[in-house]
PDB file of N, CA, C and O in Angstrom:
ATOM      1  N   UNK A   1       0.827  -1.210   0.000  1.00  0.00           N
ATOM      2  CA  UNK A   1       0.000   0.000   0.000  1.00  0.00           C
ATOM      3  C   UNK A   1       0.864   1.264   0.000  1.00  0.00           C
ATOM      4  O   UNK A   1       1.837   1.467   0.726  1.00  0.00           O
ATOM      5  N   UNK A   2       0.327   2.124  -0.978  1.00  0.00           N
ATOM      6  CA  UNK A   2       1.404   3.809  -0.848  1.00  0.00           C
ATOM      7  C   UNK A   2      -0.066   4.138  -0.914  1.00  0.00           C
ATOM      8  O   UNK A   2      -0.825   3.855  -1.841  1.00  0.00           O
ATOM      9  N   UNK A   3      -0.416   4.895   0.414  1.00  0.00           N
ATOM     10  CA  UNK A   3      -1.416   5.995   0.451  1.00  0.00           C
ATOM     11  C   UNK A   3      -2.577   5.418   0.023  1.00  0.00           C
ATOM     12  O   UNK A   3      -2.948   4.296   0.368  1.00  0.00           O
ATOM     13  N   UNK A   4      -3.309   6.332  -0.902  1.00  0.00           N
ATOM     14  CA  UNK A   4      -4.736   5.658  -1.281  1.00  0.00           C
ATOM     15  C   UNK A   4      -4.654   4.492  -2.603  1.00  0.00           C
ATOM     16  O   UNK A   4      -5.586   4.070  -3.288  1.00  0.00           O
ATOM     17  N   UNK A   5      -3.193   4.154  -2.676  1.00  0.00           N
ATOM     18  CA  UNK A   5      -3.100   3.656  -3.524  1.00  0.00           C
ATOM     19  C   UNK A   5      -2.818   1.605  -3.262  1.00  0.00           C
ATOM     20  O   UNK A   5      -2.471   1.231  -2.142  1.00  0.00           O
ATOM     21  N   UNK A   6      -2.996   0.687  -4.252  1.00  0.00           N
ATOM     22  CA  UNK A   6      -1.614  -0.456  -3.585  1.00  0.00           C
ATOM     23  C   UNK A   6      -0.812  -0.418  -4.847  1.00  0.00           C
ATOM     24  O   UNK A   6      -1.510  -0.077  -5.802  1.00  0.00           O
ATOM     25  N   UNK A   7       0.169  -0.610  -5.085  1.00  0.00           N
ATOM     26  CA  UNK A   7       1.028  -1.565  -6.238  1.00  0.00           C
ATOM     27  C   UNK A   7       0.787  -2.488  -5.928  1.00  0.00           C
ATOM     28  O   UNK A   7       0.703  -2.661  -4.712  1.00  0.00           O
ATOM     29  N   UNK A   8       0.525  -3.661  -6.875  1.00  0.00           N
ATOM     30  CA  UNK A   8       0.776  -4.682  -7.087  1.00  0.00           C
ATOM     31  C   UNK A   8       1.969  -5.583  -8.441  1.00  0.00           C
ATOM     32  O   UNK A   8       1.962  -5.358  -9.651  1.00  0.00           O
ATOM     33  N   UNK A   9       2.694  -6.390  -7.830  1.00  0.00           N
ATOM     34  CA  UNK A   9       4.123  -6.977  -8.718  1.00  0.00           C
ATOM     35  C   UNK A   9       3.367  -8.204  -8.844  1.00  0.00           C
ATOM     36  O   UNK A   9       2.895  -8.705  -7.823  1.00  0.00           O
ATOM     37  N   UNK A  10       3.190  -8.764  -9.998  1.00  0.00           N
ATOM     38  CA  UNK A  10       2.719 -10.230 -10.137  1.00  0.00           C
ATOM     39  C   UNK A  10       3.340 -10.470 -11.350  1.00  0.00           C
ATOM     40  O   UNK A  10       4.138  -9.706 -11.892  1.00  0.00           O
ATOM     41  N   UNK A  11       2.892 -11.756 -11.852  1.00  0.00           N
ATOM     42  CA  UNK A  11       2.954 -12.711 -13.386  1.00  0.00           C
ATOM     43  C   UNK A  11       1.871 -13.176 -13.505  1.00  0.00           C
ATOM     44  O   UNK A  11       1.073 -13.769 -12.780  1.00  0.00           O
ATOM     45  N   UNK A  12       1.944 -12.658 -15.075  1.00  0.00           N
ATOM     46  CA  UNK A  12       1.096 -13.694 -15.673  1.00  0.00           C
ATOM     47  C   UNK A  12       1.197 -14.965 -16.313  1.00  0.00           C
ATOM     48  O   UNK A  12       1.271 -14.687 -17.510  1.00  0.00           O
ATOM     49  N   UNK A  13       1.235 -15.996 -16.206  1.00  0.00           N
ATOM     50  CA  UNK A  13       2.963 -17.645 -16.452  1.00  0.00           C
ATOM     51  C   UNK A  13       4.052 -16.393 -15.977  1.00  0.00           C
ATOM     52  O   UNK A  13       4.063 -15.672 -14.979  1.00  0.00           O
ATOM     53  N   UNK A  14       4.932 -16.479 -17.137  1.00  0.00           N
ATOM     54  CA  UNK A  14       6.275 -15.927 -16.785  1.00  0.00           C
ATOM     55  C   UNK A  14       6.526 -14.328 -17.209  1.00  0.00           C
ATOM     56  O   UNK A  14       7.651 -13.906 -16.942  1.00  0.00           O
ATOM     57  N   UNK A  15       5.694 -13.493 -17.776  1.00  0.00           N
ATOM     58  CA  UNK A  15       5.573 -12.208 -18.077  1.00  0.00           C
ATOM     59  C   UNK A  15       5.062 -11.062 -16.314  1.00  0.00           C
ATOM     60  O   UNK A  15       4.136 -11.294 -15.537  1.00  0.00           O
ATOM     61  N   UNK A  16       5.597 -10.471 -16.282  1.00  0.00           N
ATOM     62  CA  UNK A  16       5.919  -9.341 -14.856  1.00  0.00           C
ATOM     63  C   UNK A  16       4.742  -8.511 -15.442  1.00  0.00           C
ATOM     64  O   UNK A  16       4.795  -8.066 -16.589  1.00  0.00           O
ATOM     65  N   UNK A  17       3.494  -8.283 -14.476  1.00  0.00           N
ATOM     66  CA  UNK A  17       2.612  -7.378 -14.467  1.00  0.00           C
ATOM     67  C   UNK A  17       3.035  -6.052 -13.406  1.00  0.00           C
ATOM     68  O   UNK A  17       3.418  -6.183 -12.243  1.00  0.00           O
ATOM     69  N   UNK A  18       2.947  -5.425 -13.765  1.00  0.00           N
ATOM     70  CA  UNK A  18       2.725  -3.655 -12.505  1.00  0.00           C
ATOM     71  C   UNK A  18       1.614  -3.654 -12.618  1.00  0.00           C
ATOM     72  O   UNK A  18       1.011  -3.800 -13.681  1.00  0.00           O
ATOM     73  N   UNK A  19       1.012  -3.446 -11.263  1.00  0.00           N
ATOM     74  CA  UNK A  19      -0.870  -2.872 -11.416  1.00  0.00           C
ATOM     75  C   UNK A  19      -0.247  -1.814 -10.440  1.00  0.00           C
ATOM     76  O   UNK A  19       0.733  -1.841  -9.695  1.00  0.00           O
ATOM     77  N   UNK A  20      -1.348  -0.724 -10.782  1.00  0.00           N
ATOM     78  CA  UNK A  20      -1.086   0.554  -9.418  1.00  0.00           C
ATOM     79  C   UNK A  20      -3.029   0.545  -9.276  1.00  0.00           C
ATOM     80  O   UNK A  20      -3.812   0.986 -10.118  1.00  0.00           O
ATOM     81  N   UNK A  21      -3.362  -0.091  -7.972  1.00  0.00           N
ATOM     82  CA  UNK A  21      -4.928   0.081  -7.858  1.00  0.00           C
ATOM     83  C   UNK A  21      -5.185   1.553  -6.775  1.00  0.00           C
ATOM     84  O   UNK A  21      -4.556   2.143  -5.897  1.00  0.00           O
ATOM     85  N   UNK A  22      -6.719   1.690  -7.591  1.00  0.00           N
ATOM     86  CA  UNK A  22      -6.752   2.904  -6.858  1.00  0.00           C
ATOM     87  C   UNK A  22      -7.402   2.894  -5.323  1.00  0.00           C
ATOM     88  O   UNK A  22      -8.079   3.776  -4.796  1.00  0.00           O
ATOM     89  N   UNK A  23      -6.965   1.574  -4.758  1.00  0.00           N
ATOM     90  CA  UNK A  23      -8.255   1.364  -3.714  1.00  0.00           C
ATOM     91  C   UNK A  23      -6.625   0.502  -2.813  1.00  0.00           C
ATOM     92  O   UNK A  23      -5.532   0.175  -3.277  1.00  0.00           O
ATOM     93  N   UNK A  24      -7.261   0.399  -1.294  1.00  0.00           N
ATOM     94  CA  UNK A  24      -6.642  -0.159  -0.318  1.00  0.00           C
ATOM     95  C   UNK A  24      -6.762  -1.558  -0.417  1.00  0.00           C
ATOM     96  O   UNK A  24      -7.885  -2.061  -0.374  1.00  0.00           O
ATOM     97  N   UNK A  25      -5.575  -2.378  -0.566  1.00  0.00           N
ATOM     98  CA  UNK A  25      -6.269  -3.633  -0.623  1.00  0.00           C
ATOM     99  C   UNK A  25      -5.309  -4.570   0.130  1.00  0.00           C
ATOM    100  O   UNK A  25      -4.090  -4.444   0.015  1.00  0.00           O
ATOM    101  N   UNK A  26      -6.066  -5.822   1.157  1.00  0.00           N
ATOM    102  CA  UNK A  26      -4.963  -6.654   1.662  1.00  0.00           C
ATOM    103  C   UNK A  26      -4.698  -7.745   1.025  1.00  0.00           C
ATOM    104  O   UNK A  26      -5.459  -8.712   1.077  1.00  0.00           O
ATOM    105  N   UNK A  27      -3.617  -7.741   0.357  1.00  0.00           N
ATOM    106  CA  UNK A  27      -2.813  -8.710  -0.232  1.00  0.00           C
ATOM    107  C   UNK A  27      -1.580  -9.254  -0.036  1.00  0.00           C
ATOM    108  O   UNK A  27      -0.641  -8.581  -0.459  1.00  0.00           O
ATOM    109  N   UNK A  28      -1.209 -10.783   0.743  1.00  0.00           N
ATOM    110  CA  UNK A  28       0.183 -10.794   0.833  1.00  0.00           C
ATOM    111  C   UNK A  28       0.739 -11.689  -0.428  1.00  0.00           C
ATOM    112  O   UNK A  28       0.073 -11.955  -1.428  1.00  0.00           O
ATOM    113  N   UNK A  29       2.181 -12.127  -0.165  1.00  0.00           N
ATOM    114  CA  UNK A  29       2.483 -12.034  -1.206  1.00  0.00           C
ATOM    115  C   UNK A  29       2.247 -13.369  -1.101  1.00  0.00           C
ATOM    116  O   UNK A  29       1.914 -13.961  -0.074  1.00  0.00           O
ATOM    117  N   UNK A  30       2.528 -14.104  -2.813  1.00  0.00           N
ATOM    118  CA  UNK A  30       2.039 -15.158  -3.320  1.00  0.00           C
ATOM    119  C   UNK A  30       0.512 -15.853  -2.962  1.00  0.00           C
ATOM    120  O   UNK A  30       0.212 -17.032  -2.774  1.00  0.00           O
ATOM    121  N   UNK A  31      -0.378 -14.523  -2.950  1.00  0.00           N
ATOM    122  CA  UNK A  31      -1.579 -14.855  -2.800  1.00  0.00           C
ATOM    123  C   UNK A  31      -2.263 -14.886  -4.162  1.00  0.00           C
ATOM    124  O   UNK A  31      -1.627 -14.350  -5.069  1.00  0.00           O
ATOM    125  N   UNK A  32      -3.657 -15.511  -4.522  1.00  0.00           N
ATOM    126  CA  UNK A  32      -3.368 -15.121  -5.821  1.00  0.00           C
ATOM    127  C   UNK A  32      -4.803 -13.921  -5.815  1.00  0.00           C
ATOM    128  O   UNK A  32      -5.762 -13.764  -5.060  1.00  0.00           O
ATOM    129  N   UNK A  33      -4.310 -13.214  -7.124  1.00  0.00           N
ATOM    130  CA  UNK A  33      -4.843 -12.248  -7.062  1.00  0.00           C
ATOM    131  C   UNK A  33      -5.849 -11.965  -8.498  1.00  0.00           C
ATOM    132  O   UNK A  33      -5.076 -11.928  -9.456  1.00  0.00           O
ATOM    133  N   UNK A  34      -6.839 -11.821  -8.818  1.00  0.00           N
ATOM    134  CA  UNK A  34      -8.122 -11.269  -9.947  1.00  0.00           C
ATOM    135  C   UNK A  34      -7.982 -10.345 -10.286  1.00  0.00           C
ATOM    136  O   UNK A  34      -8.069  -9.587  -9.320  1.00  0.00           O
ATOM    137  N   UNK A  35      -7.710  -9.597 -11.534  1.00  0.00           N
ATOM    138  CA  UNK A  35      -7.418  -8.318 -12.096  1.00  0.00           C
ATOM    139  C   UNK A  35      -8.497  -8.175 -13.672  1.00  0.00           C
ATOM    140  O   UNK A  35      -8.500  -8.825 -14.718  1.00  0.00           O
ATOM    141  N   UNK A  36      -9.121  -7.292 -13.304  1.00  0.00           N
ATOM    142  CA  UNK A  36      -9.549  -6.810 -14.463  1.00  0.00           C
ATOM    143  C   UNK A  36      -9.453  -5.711 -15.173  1.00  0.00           C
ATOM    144  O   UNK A  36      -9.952  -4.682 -14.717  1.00  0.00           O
ATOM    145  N   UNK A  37      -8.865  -5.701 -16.297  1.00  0.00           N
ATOM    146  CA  UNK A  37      -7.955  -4.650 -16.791  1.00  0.00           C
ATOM    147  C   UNK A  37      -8.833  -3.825 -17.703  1.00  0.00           C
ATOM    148  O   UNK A  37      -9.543  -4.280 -18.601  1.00  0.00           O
ATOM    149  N   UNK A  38      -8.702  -2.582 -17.371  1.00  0.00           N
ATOM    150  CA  UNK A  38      -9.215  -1.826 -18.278  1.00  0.00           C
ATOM    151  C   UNK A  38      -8.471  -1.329 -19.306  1.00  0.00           C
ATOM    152  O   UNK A  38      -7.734  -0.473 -18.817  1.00  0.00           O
ATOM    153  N   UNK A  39      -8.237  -1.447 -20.764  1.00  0.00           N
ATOM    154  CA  UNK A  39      -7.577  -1.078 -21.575  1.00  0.00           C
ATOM    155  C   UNK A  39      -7.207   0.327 -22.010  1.00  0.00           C
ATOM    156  O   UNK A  39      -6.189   0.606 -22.642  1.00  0.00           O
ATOM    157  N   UNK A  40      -8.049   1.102 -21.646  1.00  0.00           N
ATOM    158  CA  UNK A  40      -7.649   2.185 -22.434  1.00  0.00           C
ATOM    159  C   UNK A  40      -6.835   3.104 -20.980  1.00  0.00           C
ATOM    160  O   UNK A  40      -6.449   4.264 -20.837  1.00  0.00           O
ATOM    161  N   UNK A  41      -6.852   1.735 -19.986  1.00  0.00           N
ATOM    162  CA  UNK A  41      -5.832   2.618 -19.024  1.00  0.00           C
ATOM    163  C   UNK A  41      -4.219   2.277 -18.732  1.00  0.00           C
ATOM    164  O   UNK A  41      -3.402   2.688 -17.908  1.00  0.00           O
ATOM    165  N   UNK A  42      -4.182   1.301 -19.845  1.00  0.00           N
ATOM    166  CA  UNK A  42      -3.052  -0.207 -20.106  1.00  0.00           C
ATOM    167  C   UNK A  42      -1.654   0.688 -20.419  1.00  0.00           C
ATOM    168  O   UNK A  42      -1.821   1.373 -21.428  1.00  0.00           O
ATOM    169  N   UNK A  43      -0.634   0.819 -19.958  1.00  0.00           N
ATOM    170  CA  UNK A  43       0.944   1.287 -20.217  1.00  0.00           C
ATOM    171  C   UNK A  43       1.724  -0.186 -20.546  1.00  0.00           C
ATOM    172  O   UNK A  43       1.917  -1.029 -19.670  1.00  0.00           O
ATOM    173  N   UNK A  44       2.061  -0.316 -21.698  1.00  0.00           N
ATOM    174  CA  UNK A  44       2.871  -1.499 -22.385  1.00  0.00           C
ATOM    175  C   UNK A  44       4.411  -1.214 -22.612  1.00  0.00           C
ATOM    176  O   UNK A  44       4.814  -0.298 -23.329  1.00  0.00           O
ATOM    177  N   UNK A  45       5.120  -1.978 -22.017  1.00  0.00           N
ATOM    178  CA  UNK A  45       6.386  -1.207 -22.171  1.00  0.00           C
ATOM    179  C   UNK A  45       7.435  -2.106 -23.009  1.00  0.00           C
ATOM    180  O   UNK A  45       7.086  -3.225 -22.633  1.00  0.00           O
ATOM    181  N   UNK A  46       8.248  -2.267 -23.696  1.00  0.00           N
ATOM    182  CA  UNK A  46       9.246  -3.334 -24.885  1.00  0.00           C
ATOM    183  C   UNK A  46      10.166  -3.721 -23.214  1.00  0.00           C
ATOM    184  O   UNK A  46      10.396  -2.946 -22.285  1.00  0.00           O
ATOM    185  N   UNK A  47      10.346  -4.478 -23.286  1.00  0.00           N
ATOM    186  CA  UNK A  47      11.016  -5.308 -22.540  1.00  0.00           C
ATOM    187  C   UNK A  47      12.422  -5.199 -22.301  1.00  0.00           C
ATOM    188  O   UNK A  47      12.830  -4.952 -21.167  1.00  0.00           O
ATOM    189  N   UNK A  48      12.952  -5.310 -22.960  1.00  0.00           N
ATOM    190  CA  UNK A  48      14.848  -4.725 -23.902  1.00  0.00           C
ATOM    191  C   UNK A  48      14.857  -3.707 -23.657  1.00  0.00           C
ATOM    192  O   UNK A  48      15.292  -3.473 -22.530  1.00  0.00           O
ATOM    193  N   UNK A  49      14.418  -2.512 -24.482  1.00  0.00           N
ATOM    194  CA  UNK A  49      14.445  -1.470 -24.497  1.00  0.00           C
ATOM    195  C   UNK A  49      14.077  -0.395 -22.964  1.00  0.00           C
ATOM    196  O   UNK A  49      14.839   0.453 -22.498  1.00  0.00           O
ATOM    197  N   UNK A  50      12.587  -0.804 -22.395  1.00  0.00           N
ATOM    198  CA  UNK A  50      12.111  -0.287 -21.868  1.00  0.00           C
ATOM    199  C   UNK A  50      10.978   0.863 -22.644  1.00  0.00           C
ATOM    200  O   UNK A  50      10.193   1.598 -22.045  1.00  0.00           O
ATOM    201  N   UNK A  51      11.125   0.780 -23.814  1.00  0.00           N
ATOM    202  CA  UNK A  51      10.483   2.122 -24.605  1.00  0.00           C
ATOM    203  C   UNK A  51       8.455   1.707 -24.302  1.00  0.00           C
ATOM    204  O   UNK A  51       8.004   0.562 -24.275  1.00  0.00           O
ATOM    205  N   UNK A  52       7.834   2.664 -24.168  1.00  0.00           N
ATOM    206  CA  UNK A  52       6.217   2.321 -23.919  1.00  0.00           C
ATOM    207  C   UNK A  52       5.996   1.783 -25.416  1.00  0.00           C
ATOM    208  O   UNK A  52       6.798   2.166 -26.268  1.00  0.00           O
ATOM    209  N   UNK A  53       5.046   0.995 -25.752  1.00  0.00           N
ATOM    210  CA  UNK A  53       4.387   0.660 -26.767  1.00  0.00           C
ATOM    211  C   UNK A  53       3.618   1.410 -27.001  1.00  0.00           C
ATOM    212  O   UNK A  53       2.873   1.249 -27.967  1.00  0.00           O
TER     213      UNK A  53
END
């Protein structure tokens, strides 16, 4: 949790998700966790590079 916010660090198989939710939430780690993604709020980033998609 940062503030009114949580990060969340997960995978999806072997690909690294960032979520930043806008709500308080208790989650420890290797719990599993439900995400529903809204797209047009989605930041994609090249992997190598780091450059956003």
């Amino acid at each position: 949790p940062t503030g009114s916010e949580t990060q969340i660090f997960a995978k999806l198989g072997d690909d690294p998700i960032d979520a930043i939710v806008k709500d308080r939430l208790t989650v420890r780690p290797g719990e599993e966790v439900r995400l529903r993604i809204d797209p047009r709020r989605v930041h994609i980033f090249d992997r190598q590079s780091g450059a956003r998609l």
